[in-house]
FIKOLBA-868338 format. One line per field, with one value per residue (C-alpha): x, y, z. Coordinates in nm, 3 decimals. Each point is the difference from the previous one (the first is absolute). Layout:
N
px: c(X / ...)
py: c(Y / ...)
pz: c(Z / ...)
//
This chain:
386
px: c(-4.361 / -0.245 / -0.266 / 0.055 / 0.001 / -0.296 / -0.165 / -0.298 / 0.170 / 0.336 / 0.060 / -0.005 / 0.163 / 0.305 / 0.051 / 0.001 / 0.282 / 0.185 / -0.054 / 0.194 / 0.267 / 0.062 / -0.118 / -0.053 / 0.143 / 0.149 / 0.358 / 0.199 / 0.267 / -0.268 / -0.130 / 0.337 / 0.082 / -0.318 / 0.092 / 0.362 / -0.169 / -0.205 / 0.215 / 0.314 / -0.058 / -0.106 / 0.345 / 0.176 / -0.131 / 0.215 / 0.312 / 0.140 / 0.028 / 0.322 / 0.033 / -0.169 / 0.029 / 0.032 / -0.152 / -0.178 / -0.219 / -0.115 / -0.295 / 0.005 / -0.264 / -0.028 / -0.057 / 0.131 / -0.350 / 0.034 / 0.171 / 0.366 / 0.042 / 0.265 / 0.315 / 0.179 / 0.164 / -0.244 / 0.074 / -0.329 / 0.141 / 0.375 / 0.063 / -0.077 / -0.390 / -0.267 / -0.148 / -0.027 / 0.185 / -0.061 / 0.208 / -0.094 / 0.096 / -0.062 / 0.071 / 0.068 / 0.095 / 0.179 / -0.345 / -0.255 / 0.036 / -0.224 / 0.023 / -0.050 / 0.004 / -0.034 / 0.057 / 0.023 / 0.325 / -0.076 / 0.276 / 0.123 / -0.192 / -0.295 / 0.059 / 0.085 / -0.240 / -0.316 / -0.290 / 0.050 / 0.003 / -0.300 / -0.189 / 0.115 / -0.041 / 0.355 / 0.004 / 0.188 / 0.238 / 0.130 / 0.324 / 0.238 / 0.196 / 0.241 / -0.087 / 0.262 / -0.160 / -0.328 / 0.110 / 0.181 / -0.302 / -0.182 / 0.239 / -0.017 / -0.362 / -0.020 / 0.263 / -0.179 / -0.335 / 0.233 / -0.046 / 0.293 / 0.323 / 0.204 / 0.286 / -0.092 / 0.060 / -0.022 / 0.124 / 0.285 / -0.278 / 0.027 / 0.358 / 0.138 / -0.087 / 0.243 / -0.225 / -0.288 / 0.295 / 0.173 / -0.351 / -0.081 / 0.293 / -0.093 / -0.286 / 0.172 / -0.155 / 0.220 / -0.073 / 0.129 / -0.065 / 0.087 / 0.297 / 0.076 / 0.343 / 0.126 / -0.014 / 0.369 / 0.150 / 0.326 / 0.179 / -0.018 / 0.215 / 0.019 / -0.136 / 0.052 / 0.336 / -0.056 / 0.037 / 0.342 / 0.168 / -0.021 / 0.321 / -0.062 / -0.120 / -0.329 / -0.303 / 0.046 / -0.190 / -0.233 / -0.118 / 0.113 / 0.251 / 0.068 / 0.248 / 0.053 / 0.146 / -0.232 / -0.363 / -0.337 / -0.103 / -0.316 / -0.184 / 0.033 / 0.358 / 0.041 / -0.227 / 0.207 / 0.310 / -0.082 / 0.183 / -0.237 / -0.064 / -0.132 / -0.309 / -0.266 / -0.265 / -0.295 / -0.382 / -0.250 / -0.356 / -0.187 / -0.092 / -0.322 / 0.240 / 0.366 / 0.163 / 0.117 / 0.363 / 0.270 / 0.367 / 0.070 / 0.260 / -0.041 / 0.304 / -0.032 / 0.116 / -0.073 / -0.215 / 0.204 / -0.302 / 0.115 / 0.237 / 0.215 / -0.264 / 0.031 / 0.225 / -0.042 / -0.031 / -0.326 / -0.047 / 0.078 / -0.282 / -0.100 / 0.039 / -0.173 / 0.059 / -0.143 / 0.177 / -0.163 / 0.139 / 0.087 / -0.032 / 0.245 / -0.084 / -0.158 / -0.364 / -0.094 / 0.141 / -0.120 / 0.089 / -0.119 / 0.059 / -0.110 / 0.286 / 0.365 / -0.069 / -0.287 / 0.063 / -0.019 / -0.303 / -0.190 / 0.120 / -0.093 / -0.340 / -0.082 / 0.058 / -0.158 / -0.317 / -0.170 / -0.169 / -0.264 / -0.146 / 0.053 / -0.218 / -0.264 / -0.007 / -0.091 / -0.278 / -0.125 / 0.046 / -0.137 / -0.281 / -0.118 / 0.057 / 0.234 / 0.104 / -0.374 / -0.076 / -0.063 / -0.069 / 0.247 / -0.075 / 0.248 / -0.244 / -0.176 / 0.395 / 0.026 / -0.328 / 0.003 / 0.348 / -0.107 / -0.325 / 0.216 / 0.298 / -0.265 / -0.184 / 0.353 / 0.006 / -0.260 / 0.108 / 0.328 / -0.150 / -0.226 / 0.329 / 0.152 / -0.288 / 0.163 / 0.372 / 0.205 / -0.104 / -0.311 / 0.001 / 0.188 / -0.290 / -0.007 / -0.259 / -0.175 / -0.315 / -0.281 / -0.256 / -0.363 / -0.057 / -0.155 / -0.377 / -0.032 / -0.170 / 0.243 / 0.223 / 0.317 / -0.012 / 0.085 / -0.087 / -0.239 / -0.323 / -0.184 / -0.255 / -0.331 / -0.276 / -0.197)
py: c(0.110 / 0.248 / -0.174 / -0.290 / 0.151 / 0.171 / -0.071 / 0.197 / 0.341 / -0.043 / 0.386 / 0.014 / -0.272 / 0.072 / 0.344 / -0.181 / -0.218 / 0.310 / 0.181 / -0.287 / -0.026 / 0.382 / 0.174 / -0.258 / 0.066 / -0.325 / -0.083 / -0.201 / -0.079 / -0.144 / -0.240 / -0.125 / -0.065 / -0.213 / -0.173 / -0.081 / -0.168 / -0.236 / -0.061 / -0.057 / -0.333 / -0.137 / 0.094 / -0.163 / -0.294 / -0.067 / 0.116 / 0.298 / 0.386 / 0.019 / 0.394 / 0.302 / 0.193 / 0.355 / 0.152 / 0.241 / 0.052 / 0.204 / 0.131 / 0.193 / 0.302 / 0.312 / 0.342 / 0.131 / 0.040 / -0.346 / -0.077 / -0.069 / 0.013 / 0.162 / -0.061 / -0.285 / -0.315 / -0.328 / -0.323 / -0.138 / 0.204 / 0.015 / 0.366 / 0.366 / 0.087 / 0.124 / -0.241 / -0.055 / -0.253 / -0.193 / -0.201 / -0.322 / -0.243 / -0.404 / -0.254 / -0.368 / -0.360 / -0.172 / -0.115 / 0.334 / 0.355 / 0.274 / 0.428 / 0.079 / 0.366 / 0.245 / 0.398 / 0.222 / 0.192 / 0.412 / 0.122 / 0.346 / 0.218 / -0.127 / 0.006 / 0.342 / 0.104 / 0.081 / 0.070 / -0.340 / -0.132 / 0.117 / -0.099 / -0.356 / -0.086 / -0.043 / -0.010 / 0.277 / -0.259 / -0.117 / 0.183 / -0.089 / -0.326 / -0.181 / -0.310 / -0.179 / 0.216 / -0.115 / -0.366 / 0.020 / 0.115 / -0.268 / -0.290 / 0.178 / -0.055 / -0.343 / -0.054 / 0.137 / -0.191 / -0.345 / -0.100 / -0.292 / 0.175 / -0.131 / 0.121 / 0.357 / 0.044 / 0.288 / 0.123 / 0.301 / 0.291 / -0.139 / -0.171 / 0.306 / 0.176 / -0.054 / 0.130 / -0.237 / -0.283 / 0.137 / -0.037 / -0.315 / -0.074 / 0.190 / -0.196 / -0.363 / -0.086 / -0.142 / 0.092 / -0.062 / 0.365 / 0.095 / 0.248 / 0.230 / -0.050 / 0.311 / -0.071 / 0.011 / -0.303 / -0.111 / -0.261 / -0.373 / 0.029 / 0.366 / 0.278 / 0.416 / 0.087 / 0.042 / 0.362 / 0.092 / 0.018 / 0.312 / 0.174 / 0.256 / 0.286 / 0.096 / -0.175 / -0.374 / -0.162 / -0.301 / -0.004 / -0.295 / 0.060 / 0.037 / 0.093 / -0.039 / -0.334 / -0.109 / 0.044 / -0.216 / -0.136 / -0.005 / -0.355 / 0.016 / 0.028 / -0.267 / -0.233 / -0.004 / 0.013 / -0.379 / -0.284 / -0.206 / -0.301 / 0.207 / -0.012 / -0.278 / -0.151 / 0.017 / -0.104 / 0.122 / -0.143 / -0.126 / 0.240 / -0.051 / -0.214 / -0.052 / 0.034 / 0.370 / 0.055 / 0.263 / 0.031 / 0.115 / 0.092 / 0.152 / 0.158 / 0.124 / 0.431 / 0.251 / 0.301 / 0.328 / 0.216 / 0.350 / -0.222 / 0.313 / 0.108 / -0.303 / -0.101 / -0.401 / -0.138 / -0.130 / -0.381 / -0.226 / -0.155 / -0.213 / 0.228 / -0.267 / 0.032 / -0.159 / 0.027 / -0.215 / -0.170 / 0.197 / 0.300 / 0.271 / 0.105 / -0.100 / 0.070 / 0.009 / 0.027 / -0.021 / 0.078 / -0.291 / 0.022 / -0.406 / -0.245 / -0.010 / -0.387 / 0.000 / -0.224 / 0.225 / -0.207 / 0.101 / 0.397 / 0.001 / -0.135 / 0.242 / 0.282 / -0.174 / -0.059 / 0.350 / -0.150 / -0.103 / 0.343 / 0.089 / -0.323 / 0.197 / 0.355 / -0.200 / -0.119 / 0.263 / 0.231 / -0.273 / -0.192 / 0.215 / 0.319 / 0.199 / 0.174 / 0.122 / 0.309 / 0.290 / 0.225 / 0.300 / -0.001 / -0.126 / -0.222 / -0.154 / -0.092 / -0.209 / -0.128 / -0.179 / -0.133 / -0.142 / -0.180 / -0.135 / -0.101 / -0.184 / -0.129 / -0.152 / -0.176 / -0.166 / -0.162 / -0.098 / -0.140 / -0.194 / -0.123 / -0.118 / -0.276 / -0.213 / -0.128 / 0.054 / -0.399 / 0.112 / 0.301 / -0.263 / -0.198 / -0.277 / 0.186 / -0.348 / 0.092 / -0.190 / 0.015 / -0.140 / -0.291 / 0.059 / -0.126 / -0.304 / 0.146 / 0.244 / -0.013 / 0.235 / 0.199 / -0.257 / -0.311 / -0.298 / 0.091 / -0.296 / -0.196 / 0.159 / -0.263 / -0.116)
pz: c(3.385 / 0.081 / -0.193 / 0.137 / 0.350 / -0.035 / -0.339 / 0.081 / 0.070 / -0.175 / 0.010 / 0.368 / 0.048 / -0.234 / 0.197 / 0.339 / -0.166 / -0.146 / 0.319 / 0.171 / -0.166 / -0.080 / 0.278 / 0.328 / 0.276 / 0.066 / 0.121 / -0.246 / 0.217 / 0.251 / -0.331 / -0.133 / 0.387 / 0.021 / -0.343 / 0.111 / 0.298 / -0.214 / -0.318 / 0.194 / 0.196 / -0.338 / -0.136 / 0.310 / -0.088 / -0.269 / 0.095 / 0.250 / -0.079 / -0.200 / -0.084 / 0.020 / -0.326 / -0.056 / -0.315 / -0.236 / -0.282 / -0.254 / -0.101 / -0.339 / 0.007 / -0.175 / 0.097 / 0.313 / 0.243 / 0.099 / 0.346 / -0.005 / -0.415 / -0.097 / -0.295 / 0.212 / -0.125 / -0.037 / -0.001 / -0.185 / -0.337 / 0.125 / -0.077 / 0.160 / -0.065 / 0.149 / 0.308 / 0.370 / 0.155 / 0.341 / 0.251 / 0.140 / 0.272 / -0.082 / 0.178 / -0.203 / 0.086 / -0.223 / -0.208 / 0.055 / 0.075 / 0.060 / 0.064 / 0.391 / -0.008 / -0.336 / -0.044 / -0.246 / -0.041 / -0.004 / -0.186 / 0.142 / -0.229 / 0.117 / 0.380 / -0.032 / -0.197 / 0.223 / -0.214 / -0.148 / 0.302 / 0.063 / -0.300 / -0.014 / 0.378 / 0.124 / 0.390 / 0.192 / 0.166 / -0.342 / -0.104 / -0.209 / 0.065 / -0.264 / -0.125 / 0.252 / 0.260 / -0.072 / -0.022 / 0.351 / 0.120 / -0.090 / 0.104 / 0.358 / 0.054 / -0.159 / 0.308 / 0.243 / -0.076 / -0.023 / -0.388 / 0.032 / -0.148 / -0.329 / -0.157 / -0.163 / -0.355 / -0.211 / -0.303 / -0.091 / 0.064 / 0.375 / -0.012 / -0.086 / 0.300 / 0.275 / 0.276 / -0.101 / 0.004 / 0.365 / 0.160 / -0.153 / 0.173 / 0.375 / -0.048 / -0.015 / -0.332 / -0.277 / -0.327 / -0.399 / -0.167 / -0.337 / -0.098 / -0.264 / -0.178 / 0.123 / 0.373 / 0.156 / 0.238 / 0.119 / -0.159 / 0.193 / 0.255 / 0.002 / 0.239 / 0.039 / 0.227 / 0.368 / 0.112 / 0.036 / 0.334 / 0.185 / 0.024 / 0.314 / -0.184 / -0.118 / 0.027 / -0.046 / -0.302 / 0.004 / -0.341 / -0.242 / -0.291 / -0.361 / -0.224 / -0.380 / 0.003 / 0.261 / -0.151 / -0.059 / -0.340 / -0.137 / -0.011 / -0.363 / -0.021 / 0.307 / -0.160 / -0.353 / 0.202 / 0.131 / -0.146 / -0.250 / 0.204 / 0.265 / -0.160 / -0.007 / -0.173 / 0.272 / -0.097 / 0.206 / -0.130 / -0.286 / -0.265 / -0.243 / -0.292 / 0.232 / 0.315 / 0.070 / 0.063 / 0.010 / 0.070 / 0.385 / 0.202 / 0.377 / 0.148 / 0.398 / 0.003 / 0.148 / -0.079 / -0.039 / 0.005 / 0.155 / 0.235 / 0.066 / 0.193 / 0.289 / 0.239 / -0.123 / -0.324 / -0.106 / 0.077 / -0.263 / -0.234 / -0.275 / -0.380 / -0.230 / -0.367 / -0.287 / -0.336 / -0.244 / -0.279 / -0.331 / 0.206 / -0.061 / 0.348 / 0.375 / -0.021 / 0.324 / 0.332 / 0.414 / 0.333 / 0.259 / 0.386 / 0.012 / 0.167 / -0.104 / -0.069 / -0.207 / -0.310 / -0.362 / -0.120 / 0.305 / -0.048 / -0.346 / 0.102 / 0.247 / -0.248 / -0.292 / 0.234 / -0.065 / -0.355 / 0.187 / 0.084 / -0.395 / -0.004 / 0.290 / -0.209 / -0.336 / 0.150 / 0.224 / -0.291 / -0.315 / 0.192 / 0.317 / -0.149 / 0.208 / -0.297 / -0.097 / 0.301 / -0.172 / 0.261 / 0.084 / 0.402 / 0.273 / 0.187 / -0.296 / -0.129 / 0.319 / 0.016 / -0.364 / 0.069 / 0.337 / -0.128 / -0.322 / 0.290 / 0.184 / -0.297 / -0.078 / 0.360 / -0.006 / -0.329 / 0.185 / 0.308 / -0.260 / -0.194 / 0.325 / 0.045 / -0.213 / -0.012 / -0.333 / -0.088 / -0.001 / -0.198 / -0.275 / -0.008 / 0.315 / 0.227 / 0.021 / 0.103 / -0.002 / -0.299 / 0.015 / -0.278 / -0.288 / -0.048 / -0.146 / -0.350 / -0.073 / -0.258 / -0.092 / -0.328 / -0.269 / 0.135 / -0.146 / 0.056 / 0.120 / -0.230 / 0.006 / 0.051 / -0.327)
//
């Protein structure tokens, strides 16, 4: 790039470039903003927001100089190693999707760990946050600048979290979130006791009740507790060979999650469970705050719907290079990320010109003719005169 830029003085040139990217003081929030603004009426075009989808990713790196790496699960090789690992906000329709906001998570360590702060640029006001933390975070300012809301999705590492899920909830915005097997609900139909009446001694209690016959199961045990036609056969969309489908079932509970602790039972909710077939077991399993009247088919594609930003990271990562930095400072992290996040809007905005038909092969534009003396690879030549 830098000798194409500036083939005359391609050293200078390729430290301006590094210079931007590592060391610029440039705001990326400010940039992604500004990309939103421009890639997003493109994506309206084809169909309305449909969900805003919570993430992260991994970045595998050695050593432990670079910002944020530490031993921490990741998802790109699916086991504990060493990486850094970032949270993202994206907001899709139904055909595209694309990040809106992007930062790296500083595992504890690191945030309390002040010479390394220092040498790899973190700024004072970043502390540590959780991942749901930093997530809720960004889904608050993409309200407040009026991105058009969707249902939120997000996986177990977010699901899990019953404070990201209560202010989800505060915050009016339904959402299908992932759960681990061992999270604890009440049976259909079933709730904590109320407080028991005050007898006119003491101070009176207002706290819900349990007692040894009267306890919450985990959604594991629920879920294989169902009778067997409770569960259907649901597709969802077209895979690269056949349609994808599963066995469902969606019961409405209620959360038990430190319920002793309130004066009213949580509100019930969707648990979504999908238990497919020659399974010994449910695989997965979701919590979803979306209307008590909401066909299966539509629940299961609502929580099926977050491929499409595995779909985004394969190609930021593969084809723009999101995967490549190399640096070990905070702001050059961000800056990379936000040039490859852009990068990958513009590509959307330049997908959205044209309507599936087209992309199969009926754009039906115009083409000049031919001249009249040429002839396609193969053809008869004419007869040369004698």
């Amino acid at each position: 790039m830098a000798a194409k830029l500036a083939p005359d003085n391609v050293r200078r040139m390729h430290q301006s470039l590094h210079h931007l990217v590592a060391d610029a003081a440039w705001d990326d929030e400010a940039l992604l903003d500004r990309a939103l603004d421009t890639v997003l009426p493109s994506m309206l075009r084809q169909g309305p927001v449909v969900a805003w989808v919570v993430d992260d990713t991994g970045f595998p790196k050695k050593g432990k100089h670079s910002v944020g790496v530490t031993r921490q699960y990741c998802g790109q090789v699916g086991k504990q190693d060493n990486c850094r690992v970032a949270v993202s906000l994206s907001v899709t329709t139904e055909l595209s999707s694309m990040p809106i906001s992007f930062r790296l998570y500083l595992p504890e360590v690191w945030a309390s760990d002040p010479e390394r702060r220092k040498k790899a640029g973190v700024p004072e006001e970043i502390t540590f946050e959780t991942k749901p933390q930093i997530a809720l975070d960004q889904i608050k300012r993409a309200r407040e600048r009026g991105v058009p809301q969707g249902v939120v999705l997000a996986d177990a590492g977010y699901g899990n979290d019953s404070q990201f899920r209560a202010r989800l909830t505060e915050w009016a915005m339904p959402y299908v979130a992932g759960l681990m097997s061992t999270v604890k609900v009440w049976k259909p139909g079933e709730q904590p006791s109320p407080a028991p009446a005050w007898k006119g001694m003491g101070r009176p209690t207002r706290l819900l009740q349990r007692d040894p016959k009267h306890q919450p199961v985990t959604v594991k045990a629920l879920a294989q507790s169902l009778p067997p036609g409770t569960f259907k056969t649901v597709r969802w969309r077209a895979g690269v060979k056949d349609d994808l489908e599963s066995r469902f079932a969606a019961v409405r509970v209620r959360p038990a999650h430190r319920d002793y602790w309130r004066a009213e039972p949580h509100a019930e909710e969707w648990l979504l469970i999908e238990w497919p077939e020659g399974e010994s077991e449910p695989t997965k399993y979701w919590f979803s705050t979306l209307t008590p009247d909401l066909p299966l088919t539509d629940l299961v594609h609502f929580a099926k719907h977050r491929w499409i930003i595995e779909r985004d990271y394969e190609e930021l990562k593969q084809e723009l290079g999101l995967g490549h930095f190399e640096g070990r400072g905070w702001r050059g992290f961000h800056h990379h990320a936000t040039l490859c996040i852009i990068s990958y809007g513009f590509l959307i905005a330049e997908r959205s010109l044209f309507s599936p038909s087209a992309r199969a092969g009926h754009l039906r534009l115009r083409a000049a003719k031919p001249p009249q003396s040429f002839r396609t690879r193969g053809s008869p030549r004419t007869t040369r005169a004698a």
